[in-house]
Residue frames relative to the residue before (quaternion, step in Angstrom):
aa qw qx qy qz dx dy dz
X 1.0000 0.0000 0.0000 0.0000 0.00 0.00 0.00
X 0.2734 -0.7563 0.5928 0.0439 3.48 -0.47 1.50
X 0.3017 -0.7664 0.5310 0.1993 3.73 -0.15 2.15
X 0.7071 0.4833 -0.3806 0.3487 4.16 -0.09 -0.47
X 0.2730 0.5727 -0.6864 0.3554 3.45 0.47 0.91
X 0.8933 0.1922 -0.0180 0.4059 3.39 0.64 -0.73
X 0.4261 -0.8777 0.2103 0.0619 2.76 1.29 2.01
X 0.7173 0.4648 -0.2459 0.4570 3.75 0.96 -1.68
X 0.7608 0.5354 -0.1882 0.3148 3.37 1.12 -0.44
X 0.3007 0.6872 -0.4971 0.4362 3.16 2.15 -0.06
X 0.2073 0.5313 -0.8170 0.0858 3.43 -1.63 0.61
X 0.3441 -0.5750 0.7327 0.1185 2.96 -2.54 0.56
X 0.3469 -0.6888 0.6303 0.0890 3.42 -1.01 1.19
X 0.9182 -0.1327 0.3478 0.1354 3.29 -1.93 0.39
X 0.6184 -0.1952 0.4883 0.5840 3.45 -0.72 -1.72
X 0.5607 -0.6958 0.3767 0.2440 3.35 -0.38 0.72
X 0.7618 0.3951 -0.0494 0.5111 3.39 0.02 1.24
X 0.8104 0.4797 -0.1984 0.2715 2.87 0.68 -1.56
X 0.5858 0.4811 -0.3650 0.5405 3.64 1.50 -0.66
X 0.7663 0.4214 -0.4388 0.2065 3.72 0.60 -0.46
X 0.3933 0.5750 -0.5332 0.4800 3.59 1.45 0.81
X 0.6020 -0.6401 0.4241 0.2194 3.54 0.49 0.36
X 0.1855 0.7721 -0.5107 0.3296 3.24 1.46 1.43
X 0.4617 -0.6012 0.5992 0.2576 4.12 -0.12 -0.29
X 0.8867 0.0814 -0.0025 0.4552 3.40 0.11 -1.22
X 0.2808 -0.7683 0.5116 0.2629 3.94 -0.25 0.52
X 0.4397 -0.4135 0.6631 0.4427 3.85 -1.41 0.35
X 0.0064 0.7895 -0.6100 -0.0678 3.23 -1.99 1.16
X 0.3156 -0.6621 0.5628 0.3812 3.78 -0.74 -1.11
X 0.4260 -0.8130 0.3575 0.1724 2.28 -0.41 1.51
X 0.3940 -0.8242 0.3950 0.0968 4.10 -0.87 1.20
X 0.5570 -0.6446 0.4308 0.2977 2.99 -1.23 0.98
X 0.1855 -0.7907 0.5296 0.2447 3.94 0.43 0.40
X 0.0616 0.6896 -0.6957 0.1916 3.43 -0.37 1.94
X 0.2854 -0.7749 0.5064 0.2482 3.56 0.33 0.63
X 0.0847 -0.6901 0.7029 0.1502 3.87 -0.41 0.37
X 0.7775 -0.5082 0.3440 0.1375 3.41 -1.52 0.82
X 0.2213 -0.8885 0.3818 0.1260 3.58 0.69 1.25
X 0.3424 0.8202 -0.3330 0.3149 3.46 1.68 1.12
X 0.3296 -0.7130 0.4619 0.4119 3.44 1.40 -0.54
X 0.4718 0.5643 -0.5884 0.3356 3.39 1.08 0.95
X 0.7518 -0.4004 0.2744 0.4463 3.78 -1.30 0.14
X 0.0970 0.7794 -0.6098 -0.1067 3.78 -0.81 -0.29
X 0.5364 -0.6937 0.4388 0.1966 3.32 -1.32 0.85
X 0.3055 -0.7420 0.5251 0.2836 4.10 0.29 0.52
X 0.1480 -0.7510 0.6371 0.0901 3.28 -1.39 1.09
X 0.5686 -0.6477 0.2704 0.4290 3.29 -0.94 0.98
X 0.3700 -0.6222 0.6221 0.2984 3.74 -1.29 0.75
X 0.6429 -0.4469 0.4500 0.4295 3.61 -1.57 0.15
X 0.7421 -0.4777 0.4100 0.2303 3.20 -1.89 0.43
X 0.1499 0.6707 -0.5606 0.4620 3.13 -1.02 1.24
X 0.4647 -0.6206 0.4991 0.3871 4.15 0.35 -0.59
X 0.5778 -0.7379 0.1735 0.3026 3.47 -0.81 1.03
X 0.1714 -0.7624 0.5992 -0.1739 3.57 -1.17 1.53
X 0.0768 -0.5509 0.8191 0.1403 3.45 -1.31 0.72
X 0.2922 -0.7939 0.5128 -0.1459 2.93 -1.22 2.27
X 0.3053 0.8820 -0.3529 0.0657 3.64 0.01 -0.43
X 0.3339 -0.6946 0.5989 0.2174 3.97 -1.03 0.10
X 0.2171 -0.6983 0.6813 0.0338 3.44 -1.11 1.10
X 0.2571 0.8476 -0.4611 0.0534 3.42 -0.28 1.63
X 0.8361 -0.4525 0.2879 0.1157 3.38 -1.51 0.13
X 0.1348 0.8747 -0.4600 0.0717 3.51 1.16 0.67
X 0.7512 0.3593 -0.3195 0.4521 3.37 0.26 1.11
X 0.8340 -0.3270 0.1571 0.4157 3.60 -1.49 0.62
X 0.1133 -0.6843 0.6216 0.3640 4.51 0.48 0.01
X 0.6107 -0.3676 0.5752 0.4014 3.62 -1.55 0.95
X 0.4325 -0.3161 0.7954 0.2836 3.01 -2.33 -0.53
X 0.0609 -0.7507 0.5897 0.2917 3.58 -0.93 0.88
X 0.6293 -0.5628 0.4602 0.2746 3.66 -1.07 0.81
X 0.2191 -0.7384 0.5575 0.3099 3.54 -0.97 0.52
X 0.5011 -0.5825 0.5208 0.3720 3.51 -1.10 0.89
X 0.0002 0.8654 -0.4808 -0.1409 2.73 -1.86 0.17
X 0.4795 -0.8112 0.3170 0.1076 2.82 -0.38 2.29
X 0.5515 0.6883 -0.4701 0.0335 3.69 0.80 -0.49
X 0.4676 0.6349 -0.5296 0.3128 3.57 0.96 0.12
X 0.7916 0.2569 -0.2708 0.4838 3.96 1.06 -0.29
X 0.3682 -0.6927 0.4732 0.4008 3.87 -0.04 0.62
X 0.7624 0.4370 -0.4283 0.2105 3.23 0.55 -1.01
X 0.5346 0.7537 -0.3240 0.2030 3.23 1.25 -0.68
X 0.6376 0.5073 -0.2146 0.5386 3.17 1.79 -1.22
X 0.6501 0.5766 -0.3802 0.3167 3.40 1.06 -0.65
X 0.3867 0.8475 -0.0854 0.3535 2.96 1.69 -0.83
X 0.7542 0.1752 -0.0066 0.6328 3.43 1.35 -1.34
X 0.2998 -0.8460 0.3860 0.2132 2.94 1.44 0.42
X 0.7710 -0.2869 0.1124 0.5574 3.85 0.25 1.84
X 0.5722 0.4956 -0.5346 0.3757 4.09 0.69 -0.14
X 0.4725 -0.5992 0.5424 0.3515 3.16 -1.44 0.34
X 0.3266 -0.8206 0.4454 0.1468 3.77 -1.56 0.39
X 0.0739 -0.8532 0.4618 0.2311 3.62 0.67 0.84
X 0.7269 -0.4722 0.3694 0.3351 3.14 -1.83 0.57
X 0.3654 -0.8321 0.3754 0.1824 3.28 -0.69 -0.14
X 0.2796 0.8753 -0.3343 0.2093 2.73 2.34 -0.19
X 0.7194 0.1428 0.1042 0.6718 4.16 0.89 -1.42
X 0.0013 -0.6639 0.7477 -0.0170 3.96 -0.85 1.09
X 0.3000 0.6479 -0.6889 -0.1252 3.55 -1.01 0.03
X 0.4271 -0.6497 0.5953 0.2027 3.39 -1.43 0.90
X 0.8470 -0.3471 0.1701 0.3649 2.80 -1.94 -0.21
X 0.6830 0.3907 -0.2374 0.5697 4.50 -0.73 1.07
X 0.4758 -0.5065 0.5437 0.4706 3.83 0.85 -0.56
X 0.2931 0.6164 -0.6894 0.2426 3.76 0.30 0.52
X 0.4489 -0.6205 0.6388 0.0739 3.60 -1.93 0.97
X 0.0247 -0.7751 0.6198 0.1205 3.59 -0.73 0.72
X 0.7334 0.5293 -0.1707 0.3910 3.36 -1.19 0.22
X 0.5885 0.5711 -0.4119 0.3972 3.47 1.49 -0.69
X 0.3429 -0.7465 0.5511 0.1464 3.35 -1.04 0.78
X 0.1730 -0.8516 0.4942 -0.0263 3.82 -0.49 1.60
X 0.2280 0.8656 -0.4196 0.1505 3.35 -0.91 0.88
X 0.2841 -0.8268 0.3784 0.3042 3.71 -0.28 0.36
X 0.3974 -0.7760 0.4638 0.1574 3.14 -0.91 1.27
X 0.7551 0.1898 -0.0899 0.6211 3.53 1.09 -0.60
X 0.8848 0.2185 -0.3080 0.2731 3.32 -1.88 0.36
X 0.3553 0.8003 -0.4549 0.1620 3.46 1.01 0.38
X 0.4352 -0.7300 0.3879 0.3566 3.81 -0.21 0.78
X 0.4802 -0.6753 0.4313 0.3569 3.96 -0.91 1.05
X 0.4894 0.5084 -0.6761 0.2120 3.26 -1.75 0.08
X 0.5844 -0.5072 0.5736 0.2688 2.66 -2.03 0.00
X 0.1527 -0.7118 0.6856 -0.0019 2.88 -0.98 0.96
X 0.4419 -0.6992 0.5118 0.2321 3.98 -0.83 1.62
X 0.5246 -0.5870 0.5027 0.3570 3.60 -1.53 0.50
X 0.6189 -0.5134 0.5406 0.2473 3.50 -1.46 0.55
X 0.4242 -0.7871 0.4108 0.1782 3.84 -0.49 1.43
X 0.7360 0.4570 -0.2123 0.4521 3.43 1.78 0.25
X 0.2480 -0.7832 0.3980 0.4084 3.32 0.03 1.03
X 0.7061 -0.3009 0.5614 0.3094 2.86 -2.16 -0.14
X 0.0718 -0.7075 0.7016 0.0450 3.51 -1.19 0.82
X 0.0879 0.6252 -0.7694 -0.0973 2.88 -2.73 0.37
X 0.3258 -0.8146 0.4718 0.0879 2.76 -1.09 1.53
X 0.2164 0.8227 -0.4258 -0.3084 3.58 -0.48 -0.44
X 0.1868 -0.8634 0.4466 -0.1423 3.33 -1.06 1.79
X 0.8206 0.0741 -0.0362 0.5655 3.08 0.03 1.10
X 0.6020 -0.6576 0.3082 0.3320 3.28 1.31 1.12
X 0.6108 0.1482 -0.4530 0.6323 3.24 1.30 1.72
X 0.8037 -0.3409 0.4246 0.2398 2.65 -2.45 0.42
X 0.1196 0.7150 -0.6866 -0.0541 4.10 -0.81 0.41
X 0.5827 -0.3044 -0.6605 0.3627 1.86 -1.57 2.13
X 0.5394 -0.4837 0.6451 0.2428 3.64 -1.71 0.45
X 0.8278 -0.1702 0.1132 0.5224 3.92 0.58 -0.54
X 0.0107 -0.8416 0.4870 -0.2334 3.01 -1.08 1.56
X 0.0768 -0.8388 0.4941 0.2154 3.68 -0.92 0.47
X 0.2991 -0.7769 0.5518 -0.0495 3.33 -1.01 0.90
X 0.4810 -0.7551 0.3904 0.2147 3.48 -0.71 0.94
X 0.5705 -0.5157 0.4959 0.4033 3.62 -1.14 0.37
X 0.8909 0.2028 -0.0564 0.4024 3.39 -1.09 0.52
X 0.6477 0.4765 -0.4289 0.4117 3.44 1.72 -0.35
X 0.6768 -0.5025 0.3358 0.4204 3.80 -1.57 0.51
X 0.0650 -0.7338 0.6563 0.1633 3.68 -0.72 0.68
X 0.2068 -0.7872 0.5710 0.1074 3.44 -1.13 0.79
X 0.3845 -0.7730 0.5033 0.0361 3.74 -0.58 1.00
X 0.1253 0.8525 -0.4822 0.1580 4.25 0.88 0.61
X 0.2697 -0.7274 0.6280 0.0617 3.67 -0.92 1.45
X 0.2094 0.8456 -0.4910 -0.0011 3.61 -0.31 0.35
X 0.3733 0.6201 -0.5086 0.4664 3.08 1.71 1.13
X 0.5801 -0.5564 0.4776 0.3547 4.01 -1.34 0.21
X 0.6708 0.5346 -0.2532 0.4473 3.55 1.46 -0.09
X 0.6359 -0.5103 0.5083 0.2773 3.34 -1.26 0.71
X 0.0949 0.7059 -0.7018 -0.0105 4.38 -0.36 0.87
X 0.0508 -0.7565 0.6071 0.2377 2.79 -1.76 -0.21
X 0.5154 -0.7451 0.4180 0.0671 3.60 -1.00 1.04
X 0.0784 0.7926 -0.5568 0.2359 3.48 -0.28 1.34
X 0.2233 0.7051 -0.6707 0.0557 3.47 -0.86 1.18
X 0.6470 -0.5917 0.4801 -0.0280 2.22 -2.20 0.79
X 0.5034 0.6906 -0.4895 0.1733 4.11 0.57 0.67
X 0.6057 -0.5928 0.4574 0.2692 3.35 -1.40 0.49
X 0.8227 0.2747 -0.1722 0.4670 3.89 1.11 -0.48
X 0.6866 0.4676 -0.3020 0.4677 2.95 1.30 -0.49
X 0.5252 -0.4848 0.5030 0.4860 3.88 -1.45 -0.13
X 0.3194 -0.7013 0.5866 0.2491 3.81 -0.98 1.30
X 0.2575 -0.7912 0.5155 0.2051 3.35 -1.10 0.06
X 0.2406 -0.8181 0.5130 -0.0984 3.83 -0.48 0.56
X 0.5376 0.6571 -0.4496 0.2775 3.42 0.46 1.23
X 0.5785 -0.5743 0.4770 0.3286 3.62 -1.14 0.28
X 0.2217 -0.6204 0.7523 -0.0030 4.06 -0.98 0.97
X 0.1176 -0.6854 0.7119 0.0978 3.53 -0.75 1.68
X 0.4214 -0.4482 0.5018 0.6080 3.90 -0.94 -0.67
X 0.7754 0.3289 -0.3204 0.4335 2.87 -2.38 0.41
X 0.3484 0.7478 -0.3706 0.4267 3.58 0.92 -0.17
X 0.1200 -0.7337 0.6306 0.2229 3.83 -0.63 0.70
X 0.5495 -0.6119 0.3714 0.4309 3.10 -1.26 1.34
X 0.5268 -0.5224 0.6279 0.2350 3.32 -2.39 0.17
X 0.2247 -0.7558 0.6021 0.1252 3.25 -1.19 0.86
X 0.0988 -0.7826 0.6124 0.0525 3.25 -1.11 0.49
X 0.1514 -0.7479 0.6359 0.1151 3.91 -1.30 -0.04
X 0.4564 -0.6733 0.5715 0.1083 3.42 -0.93 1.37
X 0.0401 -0.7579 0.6126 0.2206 3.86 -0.42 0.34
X 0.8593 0.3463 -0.1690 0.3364 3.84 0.72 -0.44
X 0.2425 -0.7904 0.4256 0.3679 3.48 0.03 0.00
X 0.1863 -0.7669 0.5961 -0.1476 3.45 -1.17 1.55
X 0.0779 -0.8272 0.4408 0.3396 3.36 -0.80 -0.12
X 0.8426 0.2649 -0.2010 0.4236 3.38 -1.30 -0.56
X 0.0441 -0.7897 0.6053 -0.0897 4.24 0.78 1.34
X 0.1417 0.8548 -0.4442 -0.2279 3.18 -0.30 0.47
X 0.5623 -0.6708 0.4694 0.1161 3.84 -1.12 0.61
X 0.3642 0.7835 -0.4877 0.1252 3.68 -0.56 0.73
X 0.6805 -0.5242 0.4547 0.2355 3.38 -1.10 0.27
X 0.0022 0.8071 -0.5770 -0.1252 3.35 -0.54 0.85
X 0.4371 0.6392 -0.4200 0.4734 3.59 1.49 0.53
X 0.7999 0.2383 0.0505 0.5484 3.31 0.83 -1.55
X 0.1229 -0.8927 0.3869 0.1959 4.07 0.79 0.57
X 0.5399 0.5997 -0.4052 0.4298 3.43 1.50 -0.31
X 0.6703 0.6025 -0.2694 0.3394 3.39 1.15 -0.63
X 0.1206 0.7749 -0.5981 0.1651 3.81 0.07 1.62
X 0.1783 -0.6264 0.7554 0.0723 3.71 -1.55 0.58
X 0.2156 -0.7045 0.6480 0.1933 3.43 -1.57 -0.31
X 0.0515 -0.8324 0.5353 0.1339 3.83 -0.24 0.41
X 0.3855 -0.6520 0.5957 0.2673 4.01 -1.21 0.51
X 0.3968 0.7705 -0.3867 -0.3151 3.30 -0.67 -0.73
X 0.6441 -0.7083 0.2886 0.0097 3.24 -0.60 1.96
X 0.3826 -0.7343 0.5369 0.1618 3.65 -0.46 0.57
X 0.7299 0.4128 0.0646 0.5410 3.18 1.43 -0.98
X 0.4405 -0.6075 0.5658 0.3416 4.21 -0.84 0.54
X 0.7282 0.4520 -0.3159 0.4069 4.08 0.26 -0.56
X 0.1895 0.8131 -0.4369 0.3349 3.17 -0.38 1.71
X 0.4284 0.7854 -0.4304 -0.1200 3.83 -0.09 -0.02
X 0.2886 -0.6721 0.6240 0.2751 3.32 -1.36 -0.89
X 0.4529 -0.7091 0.4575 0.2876 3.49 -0.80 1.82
X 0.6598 -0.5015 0.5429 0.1362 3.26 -2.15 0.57
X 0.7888 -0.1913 0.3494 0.4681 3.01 -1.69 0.58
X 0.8698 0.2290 -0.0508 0.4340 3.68 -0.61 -1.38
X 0.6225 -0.5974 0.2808 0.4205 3.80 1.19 0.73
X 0.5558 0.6905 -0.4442 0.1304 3.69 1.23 -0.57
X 0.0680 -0.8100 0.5746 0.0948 3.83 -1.23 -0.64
X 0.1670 -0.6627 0.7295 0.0280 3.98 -0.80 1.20
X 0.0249 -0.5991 0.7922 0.1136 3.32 -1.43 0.67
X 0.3503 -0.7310 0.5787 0.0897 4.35 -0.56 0.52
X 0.8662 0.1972 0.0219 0.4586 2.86 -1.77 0.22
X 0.5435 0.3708 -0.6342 0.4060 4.23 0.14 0.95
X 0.8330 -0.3587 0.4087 0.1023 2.69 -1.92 1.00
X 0.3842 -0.5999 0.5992 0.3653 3.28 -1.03 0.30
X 0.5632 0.5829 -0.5141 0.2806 3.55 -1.31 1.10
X 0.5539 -0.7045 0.2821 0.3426 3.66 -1.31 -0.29
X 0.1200 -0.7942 0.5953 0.0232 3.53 -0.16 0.88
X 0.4890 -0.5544 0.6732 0.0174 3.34 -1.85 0.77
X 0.2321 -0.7449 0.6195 -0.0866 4.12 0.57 2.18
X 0.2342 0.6994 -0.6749 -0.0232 3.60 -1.55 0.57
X 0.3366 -0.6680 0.6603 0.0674 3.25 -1.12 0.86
X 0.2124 -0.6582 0.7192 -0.0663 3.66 -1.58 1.14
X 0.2017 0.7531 -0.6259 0.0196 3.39 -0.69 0.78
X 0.5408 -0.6704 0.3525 0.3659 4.00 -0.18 0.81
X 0.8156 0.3546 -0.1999 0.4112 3.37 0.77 -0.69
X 0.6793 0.4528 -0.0537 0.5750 3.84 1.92 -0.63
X 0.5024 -0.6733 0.4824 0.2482 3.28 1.61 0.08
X 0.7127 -0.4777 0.4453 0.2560 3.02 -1.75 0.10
X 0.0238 0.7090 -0.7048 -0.0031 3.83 -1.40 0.54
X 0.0188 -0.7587 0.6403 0.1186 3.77 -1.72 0.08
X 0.0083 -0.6721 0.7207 0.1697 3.59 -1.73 -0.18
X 0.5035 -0.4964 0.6428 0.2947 2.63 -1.62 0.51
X 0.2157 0.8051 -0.5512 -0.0382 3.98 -1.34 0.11
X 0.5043 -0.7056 0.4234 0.2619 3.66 -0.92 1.16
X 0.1380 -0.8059 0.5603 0.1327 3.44 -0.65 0.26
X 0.2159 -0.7345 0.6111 0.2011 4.03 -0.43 1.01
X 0.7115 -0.2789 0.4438 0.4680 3.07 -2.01 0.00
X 0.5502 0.4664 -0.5625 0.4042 3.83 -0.22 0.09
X 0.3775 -0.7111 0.5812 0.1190 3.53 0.30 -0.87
X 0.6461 0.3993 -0.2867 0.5839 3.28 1.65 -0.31
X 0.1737 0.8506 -0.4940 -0.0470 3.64 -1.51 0.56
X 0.1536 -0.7392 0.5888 0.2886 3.81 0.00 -0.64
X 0.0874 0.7025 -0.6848 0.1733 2.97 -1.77 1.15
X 0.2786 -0.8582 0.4207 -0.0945 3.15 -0.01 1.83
X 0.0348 -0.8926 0.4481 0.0343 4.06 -0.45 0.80
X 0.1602 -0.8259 0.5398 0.0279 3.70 -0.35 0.86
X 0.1875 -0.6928 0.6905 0.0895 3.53 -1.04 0.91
C-alpha cells in the first residue's frame, strides 16, 4: 500500500513505530533550539546532538500559558473519589518548564520517500483512567488493531467523531475487555469523547505510514531515520491550530527545527 495517495496525511513519527503503540510522548534528542522562521519559508537543519540521525526540535509557546481550569467531575462521585479530594486540570494547553507544548502532534506533510512501510505487531491503545482519555493525542496506523481499555470502576462511553472512517459509539462497563477497532482510511485529528463524562476528549491520527509523533512533557520531538532531502514539517495542536516549515536535510540525516505558536 503506496501511503501518498493521500498526500495531507503523510507524516513522520519519532522512533519508528513507537507513537503508533499509543505512547503520547516519543524518545528524542535532545535540540539545539535554533528557532527557524515560523514563516513557511525554507530553512537549513543544524546538526542535533548525538544519538543516530534525527530531525529534532521543540514546539514552543510564545505567549501568556492560559490558566488550566479544574474540571469538574461532580456529576459522577466516583470520579472524584477516584482522585481522592485532588483537584483535576483540564488538559486542553500543558506547557512545561521554557514554553514547551505538549500534545502537539508532528509530522511531515511533504517529501516523504514511497514504499510500503509494514504495520507495527502492537496495537494502538486507549485507556480511560481516572475519568480521562490516556494518551490525550496519538497516531495510529491504517489497518493496525486499535484497542479501547476501561480501567476505571465506572461505566464510560465512547464516541468518535471522523469524516472517512466508520465512527463508533459504544458503552465501556468496568472489568470489561477492552474493544478493538480498525481504521480503514487515514484522517486526521478523529476526535474521541465521552458522552457519560463530557470532559473526557482524546484526538486520534490515522497514518498511512509508521513515522509519526507527539511532543513531550517539555515540548520536545525526534522524527528518525529520513533521508537526506527537503520535506515540508507540520505540527497540529487542538487548541493553536495548525503550523509548517519547509527544512533541508544533509547527508547526515540529522537536523533541528524548532516551532513557536
Amino acid at each position: 500500500m503506496m501511503y501518498l495517495k493521500h498526500k495531507q496525511y503523510a507524516a513522520v513519527a519519532c522512533v519508528v513505530g513507537l507513537c503508533a503503540v499509543g505512547l503520547s510522548g516519543c524518545g528524542f534528542v535532545p535540540a539545539t533550539p535554533a528557532a527557524a522562521a515560523d514563516n513557511g519559508a525554507p530553512a537549513t537543519a543544524t546538526k542535533a546532538s548525538a544519538g543516530g540521525p534525527a530531525l529534532a526540535g521543540r514546539v514552543l509557546l510564545k505567549r501568556p500559558a492560559p490558566k488550566r481550569r479544574i474540571i469538574n467531575m461532580g456529576k459522577d462521585a466516583q470520579c472524584v473519589e477516584m482522585h481522592k479530594g485532588e483537584s483535576v486540570l483540564d488538559e486542553e494547553v500543558i506547557v512545561g518548564a521554557g514554553g514547551g507544548l505538549k500534545n502537539v502532534f508532528v509530522y511531515i506533510r511533504r517529501g516523504v520517500p514511497e514504499r510500503d512501510y509494514p504495520l507495527p505487531a502492537e496495537p494502538a491503545q486507549l485507556d480511560q483512567k481516572g475519568c480521562m482519555y490516556h494518551p490525550r493525542v496519538q497516531g495510529i496506523r491504517v489497518g493496525q488493531k486499535f484497542l479501547v481499555a476501561n480501567s476505571d470502576p465506572v461505566t464510560h462511553n465512547v464516541r468518535s467523531f471522523p469524516v472517512k472512517n466508520k465512527p463508533f459509539n459504544f458503552g465501556q462497563p468496568a472489568n470489561m475487555d477492552p474493544r478493538e477497532r480498525v481504521f480503514d482510511e487515514p484522517e486526521r485529528e478523529i476526535e474521541v469523547q465521552c458522552d457519560f463524562h463530557p470532559w473526557m476528549h482524546a484526538y486520534i491520527f490515522v497514518m498511512e505510514h509508521p513515522f509519526y509523533c507527539v511532543t513531550s512533557d517539555d515540548g520536545t520531538y525526534s522524527i528518525s531515520d529520513l533521508p537526506p532531502g527537503e520535506y515540508t514539517v507540520g505540527i497540529w495542536h487542538e487548541k493553536f491550530g495548525r503550523k509548517q516549515q519547509t527544512v533541508t536535510l544533509d547527508a547526515s540525516g540529522q537536523g533541528t527545527l524548532d516551532f513557536a505558536y
